[in-house]
C-alpha positions in Angstrom: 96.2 61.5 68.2 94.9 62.3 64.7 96.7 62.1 61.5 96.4 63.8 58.9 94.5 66.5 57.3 92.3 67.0 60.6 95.1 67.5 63.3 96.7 70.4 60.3 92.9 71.3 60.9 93.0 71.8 64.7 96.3 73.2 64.5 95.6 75.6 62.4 92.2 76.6 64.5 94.6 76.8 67.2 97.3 79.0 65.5 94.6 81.5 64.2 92.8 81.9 67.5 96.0 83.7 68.9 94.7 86.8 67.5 91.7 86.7 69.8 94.1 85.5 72.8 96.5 88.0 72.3 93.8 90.9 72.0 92.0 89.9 74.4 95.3 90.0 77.0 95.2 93.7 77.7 94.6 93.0 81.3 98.2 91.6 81.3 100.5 93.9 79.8 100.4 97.5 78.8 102.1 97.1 75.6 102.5 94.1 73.2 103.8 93.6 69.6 101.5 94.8 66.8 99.5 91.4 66.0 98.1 92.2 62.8 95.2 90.7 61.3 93.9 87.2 61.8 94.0 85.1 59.0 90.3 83.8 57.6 90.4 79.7 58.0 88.1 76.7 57.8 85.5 76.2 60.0 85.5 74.6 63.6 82.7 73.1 63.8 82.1 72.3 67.8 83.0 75.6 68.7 80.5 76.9 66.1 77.3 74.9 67.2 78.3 75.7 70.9 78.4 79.2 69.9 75.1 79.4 68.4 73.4 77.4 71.3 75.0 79.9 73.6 73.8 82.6 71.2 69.8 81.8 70.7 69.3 80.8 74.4 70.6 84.4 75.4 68.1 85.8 72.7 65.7 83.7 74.3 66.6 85.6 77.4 67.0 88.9 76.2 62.8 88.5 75.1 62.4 87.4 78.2 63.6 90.3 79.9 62.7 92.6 77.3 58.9 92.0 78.6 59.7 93.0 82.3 61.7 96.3 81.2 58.9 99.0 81.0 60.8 101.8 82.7 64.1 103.8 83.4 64.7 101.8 86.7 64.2 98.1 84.6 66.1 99.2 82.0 69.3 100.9 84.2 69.3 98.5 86.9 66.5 95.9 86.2 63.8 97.6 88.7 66.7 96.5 91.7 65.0 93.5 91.4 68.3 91.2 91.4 69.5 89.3 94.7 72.0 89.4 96.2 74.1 86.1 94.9 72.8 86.5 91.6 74.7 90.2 91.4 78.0 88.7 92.3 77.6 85.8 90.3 76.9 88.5 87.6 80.0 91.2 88.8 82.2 88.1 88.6 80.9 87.3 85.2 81.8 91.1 84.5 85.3 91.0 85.5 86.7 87.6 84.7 87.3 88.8 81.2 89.0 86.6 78.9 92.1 88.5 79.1 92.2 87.3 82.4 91.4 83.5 81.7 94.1 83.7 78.7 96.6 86.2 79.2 97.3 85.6 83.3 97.5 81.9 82.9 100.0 82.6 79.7 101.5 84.8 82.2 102.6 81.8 84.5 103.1 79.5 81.6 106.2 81.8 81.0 107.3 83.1 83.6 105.4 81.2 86.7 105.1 83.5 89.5 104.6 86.5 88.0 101.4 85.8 87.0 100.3 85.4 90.4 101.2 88.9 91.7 98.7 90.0 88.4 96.2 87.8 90.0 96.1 89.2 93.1 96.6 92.8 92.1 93.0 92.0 90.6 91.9 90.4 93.6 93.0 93.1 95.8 91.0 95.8 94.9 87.4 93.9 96.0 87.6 94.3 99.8 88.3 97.9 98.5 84.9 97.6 97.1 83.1 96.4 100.1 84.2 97.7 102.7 84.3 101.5 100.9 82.2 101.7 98.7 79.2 99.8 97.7 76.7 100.1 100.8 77.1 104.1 100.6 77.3 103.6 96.9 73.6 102.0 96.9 72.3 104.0 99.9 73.3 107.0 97.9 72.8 106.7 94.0 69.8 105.3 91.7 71.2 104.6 88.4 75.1 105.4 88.4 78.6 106.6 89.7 77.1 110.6 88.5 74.3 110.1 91.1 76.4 109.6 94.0 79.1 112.5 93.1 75.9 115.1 92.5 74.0 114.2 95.5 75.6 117.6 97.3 77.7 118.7 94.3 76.3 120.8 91.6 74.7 118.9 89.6 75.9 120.2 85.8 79.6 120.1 85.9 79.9 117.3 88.2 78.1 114.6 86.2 79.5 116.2 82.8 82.6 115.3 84.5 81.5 111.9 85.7 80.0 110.9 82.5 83.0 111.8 79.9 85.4 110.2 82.6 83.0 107.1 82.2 82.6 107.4 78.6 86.7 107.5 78.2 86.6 104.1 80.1 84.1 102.2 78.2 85.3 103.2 74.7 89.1 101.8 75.6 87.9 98.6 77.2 85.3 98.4 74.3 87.9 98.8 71.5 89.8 95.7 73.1 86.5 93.5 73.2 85.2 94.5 69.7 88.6 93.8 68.0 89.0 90.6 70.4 85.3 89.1 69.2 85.6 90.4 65.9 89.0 88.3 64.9 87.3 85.1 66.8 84.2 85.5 65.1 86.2 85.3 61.8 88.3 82.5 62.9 84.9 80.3 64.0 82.9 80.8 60.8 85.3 81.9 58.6 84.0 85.7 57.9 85.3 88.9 56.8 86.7 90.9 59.7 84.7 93.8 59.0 81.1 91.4 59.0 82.4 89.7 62.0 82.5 93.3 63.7 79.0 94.2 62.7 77.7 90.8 63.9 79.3 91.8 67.5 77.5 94.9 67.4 74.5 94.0 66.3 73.8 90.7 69.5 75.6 93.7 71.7 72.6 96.0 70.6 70.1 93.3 70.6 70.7 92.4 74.4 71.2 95.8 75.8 68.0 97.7 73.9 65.8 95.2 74.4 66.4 93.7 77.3 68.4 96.3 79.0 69.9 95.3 82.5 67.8 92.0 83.2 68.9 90.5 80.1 73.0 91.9 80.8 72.6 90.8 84.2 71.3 87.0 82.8 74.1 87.0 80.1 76.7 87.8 82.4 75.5 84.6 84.8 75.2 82.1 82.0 78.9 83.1 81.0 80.3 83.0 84.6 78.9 79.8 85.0 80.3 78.1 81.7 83.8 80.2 82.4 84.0 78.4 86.2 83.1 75.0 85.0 85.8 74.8 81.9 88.5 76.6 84.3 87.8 74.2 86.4 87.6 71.0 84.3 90.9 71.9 83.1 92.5 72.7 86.7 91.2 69.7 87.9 92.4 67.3 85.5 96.2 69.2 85.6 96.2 68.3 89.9 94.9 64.6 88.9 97.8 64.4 86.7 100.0 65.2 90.0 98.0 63.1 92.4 96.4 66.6 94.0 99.3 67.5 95.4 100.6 71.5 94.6 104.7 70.5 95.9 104.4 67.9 92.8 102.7 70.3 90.7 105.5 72.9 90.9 108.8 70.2 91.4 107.4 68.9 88.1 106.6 72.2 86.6 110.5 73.3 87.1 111.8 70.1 85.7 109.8 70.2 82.2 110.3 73.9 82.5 114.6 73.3 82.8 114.1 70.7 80.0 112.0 72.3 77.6 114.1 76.0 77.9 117.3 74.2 78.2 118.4 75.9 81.3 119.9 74.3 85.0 117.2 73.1 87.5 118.5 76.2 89.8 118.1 78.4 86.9 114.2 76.7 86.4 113.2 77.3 89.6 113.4 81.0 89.5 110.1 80.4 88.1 108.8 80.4 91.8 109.9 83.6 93.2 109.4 87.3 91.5 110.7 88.0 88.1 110.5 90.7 85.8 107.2 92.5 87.1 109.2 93.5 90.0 112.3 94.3 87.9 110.5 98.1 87.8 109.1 98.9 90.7 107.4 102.1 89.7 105.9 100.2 87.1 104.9 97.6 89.0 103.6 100.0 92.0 101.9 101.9 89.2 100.1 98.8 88.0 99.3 97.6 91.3 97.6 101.3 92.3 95.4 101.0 89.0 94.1 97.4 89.5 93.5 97.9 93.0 91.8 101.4 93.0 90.5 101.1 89.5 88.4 98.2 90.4 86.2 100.9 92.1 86.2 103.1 89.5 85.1 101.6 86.6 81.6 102.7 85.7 80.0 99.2 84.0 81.1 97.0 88.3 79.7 100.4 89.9 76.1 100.1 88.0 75.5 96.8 89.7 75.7 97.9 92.8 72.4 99.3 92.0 70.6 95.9 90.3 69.7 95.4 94.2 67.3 96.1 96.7 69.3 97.8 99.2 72.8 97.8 100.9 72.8 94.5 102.9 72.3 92.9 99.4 75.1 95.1 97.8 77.2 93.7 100.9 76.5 90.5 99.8 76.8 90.8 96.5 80.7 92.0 96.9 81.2 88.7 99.1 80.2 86.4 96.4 81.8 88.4 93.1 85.2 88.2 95.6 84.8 84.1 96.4 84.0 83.6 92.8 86.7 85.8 91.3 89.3 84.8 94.2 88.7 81.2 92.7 88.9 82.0 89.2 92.5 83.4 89.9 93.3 80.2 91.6 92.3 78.4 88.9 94.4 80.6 86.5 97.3 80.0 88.5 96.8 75.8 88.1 96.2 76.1 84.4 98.8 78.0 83.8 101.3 75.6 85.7 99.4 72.8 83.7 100.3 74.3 80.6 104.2 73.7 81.5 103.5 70.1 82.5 101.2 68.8 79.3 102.0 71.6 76.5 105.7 72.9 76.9 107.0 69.6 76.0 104.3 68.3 73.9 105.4 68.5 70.0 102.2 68.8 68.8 101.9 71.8 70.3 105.7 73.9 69.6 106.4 76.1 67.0 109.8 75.0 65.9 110.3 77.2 62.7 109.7 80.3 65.0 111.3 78.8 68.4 114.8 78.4 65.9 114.4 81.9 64.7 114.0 83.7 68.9 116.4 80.6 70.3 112.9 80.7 72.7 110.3 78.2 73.9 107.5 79.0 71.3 103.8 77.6 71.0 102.1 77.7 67.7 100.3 80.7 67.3 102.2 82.3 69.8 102.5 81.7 73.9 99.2 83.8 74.7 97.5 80.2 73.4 98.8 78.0 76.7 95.5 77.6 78.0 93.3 76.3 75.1 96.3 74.2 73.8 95.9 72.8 77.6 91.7 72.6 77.3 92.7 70.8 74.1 95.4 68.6 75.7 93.1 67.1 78.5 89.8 67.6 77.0 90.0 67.4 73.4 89.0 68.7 70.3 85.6 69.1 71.8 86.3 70.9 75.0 88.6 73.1 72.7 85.5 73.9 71.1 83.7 74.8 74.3 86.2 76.5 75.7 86.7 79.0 72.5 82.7 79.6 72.7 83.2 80.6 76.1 86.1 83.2 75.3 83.7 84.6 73.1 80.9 84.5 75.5 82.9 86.3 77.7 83.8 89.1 75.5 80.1 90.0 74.7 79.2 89.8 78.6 81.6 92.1 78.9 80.8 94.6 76.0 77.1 94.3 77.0 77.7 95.5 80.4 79.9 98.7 79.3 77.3 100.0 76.5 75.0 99.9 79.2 77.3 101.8 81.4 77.7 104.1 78.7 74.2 104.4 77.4 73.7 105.9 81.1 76.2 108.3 81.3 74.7 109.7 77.5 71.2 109.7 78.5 70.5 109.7 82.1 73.7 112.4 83.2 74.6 114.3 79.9 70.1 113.9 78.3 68.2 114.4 81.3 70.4 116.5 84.0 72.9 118.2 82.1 70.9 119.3 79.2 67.4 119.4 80.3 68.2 120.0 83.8 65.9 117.1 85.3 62.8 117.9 83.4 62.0 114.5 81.4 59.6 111.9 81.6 61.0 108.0 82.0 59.9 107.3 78.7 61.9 110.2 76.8 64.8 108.8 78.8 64.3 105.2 78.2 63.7 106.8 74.5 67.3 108.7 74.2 69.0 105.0 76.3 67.8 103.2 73.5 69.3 106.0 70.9 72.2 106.3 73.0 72.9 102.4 73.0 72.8 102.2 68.9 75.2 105.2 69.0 77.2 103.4 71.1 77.3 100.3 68.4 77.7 102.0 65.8 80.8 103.6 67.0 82.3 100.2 68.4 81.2 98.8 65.4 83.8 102.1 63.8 86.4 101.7 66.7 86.9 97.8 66.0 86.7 98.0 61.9 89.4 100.8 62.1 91.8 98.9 65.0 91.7 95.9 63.6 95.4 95.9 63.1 96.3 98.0 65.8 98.0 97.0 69.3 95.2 97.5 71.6 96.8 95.8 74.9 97.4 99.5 76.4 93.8 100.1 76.2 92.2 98.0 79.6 95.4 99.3 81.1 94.5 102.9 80.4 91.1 102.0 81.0 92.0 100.9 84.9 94.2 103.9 85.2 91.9 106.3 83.9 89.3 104.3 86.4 92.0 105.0 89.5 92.8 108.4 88.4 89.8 110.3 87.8 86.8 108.6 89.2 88.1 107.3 92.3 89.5 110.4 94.1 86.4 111.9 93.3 83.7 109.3 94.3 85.3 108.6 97.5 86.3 111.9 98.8 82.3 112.7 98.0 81.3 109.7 100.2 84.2 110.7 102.7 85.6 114.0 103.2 83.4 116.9 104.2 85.4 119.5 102.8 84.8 118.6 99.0 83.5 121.4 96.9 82.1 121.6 93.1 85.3 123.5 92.2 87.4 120.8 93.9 85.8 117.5 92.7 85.8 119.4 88.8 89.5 120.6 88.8 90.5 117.1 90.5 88.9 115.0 88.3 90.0 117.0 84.9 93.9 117.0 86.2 93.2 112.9 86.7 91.6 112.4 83.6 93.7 114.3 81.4 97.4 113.2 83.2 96.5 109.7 82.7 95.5 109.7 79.4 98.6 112.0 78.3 101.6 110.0 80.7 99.7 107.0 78.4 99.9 108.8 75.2 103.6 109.8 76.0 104.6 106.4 77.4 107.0 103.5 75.7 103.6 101.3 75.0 101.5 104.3 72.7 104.2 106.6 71.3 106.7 103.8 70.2 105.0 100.7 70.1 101.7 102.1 68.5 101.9 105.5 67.2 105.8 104.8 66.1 106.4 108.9 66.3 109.9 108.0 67.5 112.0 105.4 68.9 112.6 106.6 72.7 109.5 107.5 74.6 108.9 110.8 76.5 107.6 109.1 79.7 109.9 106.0 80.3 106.9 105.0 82.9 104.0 102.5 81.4 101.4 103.3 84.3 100.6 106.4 85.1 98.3 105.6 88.3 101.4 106.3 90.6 101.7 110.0 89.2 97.6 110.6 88.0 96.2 109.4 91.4 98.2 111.4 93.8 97.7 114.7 91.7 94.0 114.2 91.6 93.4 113.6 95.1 95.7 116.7 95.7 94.0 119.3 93.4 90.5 118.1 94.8 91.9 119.0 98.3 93.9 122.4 97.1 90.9 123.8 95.4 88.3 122.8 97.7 90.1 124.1 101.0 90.2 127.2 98.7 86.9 127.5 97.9 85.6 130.1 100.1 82.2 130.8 97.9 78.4 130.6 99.4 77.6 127.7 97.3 81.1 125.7 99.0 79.5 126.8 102.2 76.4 124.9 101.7 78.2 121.9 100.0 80.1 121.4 103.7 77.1 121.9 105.4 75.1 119.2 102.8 77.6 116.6 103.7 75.6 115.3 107.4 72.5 114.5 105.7 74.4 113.1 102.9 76.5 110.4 105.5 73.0 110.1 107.7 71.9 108.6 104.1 75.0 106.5 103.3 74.9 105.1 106.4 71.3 104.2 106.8 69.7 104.2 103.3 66.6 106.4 104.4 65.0 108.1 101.6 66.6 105.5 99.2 64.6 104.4 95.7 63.0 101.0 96.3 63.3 97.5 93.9 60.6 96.5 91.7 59.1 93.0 91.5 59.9 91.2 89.1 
């Protein structure tokens, strides 16, 4: 162990980078304390030359690809040019955020099988995916979710629809990533906040204008890659420590666990059945609805769908993002557990100033930090490094792939078929992507300067939810239900949209937690999904069997050719070579 100056060094690395965890752990619960600012700090070195290696080889990339992108179609999906197996590796890369690879396994470190039930709610919603969805998805669309709701809709107030619903989704999950990147850029070199923002936007920019969704695509395969291989160092090195075996992993876990909370063996190994997430179950049914159904809402998974050639690559695409993620979550799981064994009673690692102030367990800079004490506990200052360089490689991933999704929604739904009603060339809408992209930067850049001290956990939360509540209902009852009109899929959609986001508003989380207006909530429900979802899908059916108009008539009567396309991809827009 070092003495000295350098292990007050580390520590302290450690104890500042619980801003980024805790920001980053929105996937995990809708509402946390108020974290404040990160403190500036000296430098950590092996995190910051893995960080610029990982950096200048995805500029490398983004040149690359910023020579094959000549067109609407390389820009939006990279000409559909991507296989199979590389668009799951790159969905995975999408979704394994690190609020997933810090918050779930400080999820178990805590409270041990809890954190499974969040794994699998995420896991649930991909065979969702596949099995609904992404075959009629790409048989049906070109660029995005709009295309596939307009295909026998009208066109105007459907993708108007489509696209704010989208926009709504990006900006929350952005907020969380720029405020996430921002605090750990400052914590790596040692900036002000407000530079370390800019810096965020500015690679963001860089990847997505240039190099569009061949160089996103490449980012998001590089980080999956370096994410799998430090989850699984670590997971691997906690079931050496127990002789492989999962029945000594978990009798181990609930002895240090009795020990290190000063509680009865019996009382320990609670740990291994449901706690607290099932305490509420319409919170926890509300949770579960929005991570399972939200999954196929969100705007920035839904693009990939069309990076292929056709829809026996989208199949396959599905079955690979599903194995990957599926043993991501695994992983997860182990590391969390490891983080009981090796960090809960390691000194080095405990906060005992702020564990005699709670009377709880407490890690320095805060429990949120159980996996990269761990990746320092079996891997050392070094694999620290590398694992903190990949949280931040995750995060821009991430951001890359929802300015993209909402550098779409601005120029190819709102630019060319809302407001000039299909009548542009490629190259005026490549022209207004690449204006809508540095819009989109710019008001990250805004959204992350100006939260930087806010709680932004609720935000992927309402970001899932608003996924579940108003894009759902309305994409699938498209793809589905014959009945759906303009008037239905409109109304629907609005009433999802706009009932999320207020229960949200209203809810413990926002209006005492965040906007402090008073101290007992309106809604005493965190997730809305349970409430949202159900009223969407019922307004789109009200006011489409109501619709008795000419133009509902001929939406019906659209719907064959439309399933004759799902079904069989005839008439669908071809890849490009690449």
């Amino acid at each position: 162990m070092k003495k000295g100056c350098t292990e007050m060094k580390g520590t302290s690395f450690k104890a500042k980078l619980f801003a980024l965890a805790s920001l980053c752990c929105s996937h995990v619960a809708f509402a946390s304390p108020d974290l404040g600012a990160a403190e500036q700090q000296a430098t950590n070195w092996h995190a910051i030359i893995m960080f610029t290696i990982f950096v200048g080889f995805t500029l490398f990339i983004t040149k690359w690809a910023a020579k094959q992108t000549t067109n609407t179609a390389d820009f939006y999906t990279a000409g559909g040019g991507i296989s199979g197996f590389q668009n799951g590796l790159a969905i995975a890369g999408d979704y394994m955020s690190a609020a997933s690879f810090l918050g779930i396994s400080a999820l178990v470190f805590s409270s041990g099988f809890d954190g499974l039930l969040y794994s699998l709610g995420f896991m649930v919603g991909w065979p969702i995916v596949l099995f609904l969805v992404a075959e009629r998805l790409r048989n049906l669309g070109k660029y995005n979710l709009s295309d596939v709701v307009s295909f026998r809709l009208e066109e105007k107030p459907v993708r108007t629809l489509a696209a704010l619903s989208s926009l709504v989704v990006v900006a929350f999950y952005l907020i969380a990533q720029m405020v996430g990147a921002g605090q750990l850029i400052k914590l790596l070199f040692g900036l002000n906040y407000n530079i370390a923002v800019v810096i965020v936007g500015l690679l963001m920019m860089a990847y997505v204008i240039f190099g569009g969704m061949l160089a996103t695509t490449w980012v998001q395969i590089i980080k999956a890659v370096m994410l799998l291989s430090g989850a699984t160092f670590m997971a691997f090195m906690v079931m050496k420590a127990v002789g492989f075996s999962f029945s000594n992993m978990f009798n181990q876990a609930i002895g240090v666990y009795s020990q290190s909370h000063s509680i009865s063996w019996d009382e320990a190994a609670k740990i291994m059945g449901p706690g607290k997430l099932a305490a509420n179950p319409i919170d926890a049914l509300s949770l579960g609805l929005a991570l399972m159904f939200g999954t196929a809402g969100l705007p920035h998974i839904l693009m990939r769908f069309f990076t292929v050639k056709d829809a026996k690559e989208a199949r396959k695409s599905v079955v690979v993002a599903t194995g990957f993620i599926g043993y991501f979550y695994l992983l997860t799981f182990i590391i969390g557990f490891g983080a009981i064994l090796f960090v809960s009673n390691n000194p080095q690692f405990l906060d005992v100033a702020k564990a005699a102030v709670t009377g709880k367990l407490e890690l320095v800079g805060g429990n949120n930090m159980a996996a990269v004490h761990l990746s320092d506990a079996v891997g050392g200052d070094l694999f620290m490094g590398f694992i903190s360089a990949v949280a931040f490689a995750t995060i821009l991933a991430v951001v890359a792939g929802l300015t993209l999704s909402g550098a779409s929604a601005i120029s190819h739904d709102l630019y060319a078929n809302v407001f000039k009603k299909g009548q542009t060339t490629p190259q005026s809408e490549l022209r207004m992507s690449k204006i809508a992209t540095l819009g989109l930067a710019i008001f990250a850049m805004i959204l992350g300067i100006l939260f930087e001290k806010q709680n932004v956990a609720f935000m992927v939360g309402l970001a899932f939810s608003v996924a579940c509540c108003a894009n759902f209902p309305v994409l699938v009852l498209s793809m589905f239900w014959k009945g759906l009109t303009t008037r239905g899929a409109v109304i629907g959609g609005i009433v999802g949209l706009v009932t999320a986001v207020t229960l949200i508003i209203l809810s413990k989380a926002v209006w005492v937690d965040t906007l402090k207006i008073s101290d007992t909530a309106v809604n005493p429900f965190n997730g809305p999904a349970i409430f949202a979802m159900p009223l969407s899908f019922l307004c789109c059916w009200f006011f489409s069997v109501t619709d008795k108009t000419a133009r509902a008539e001929k939406e019906r009567k659209a719907f064959d050719a439309q399933f004759v396309r799902s079904q069989t991809g005839i008439g669908i827009s071809g890849a490009s070579d690449h």
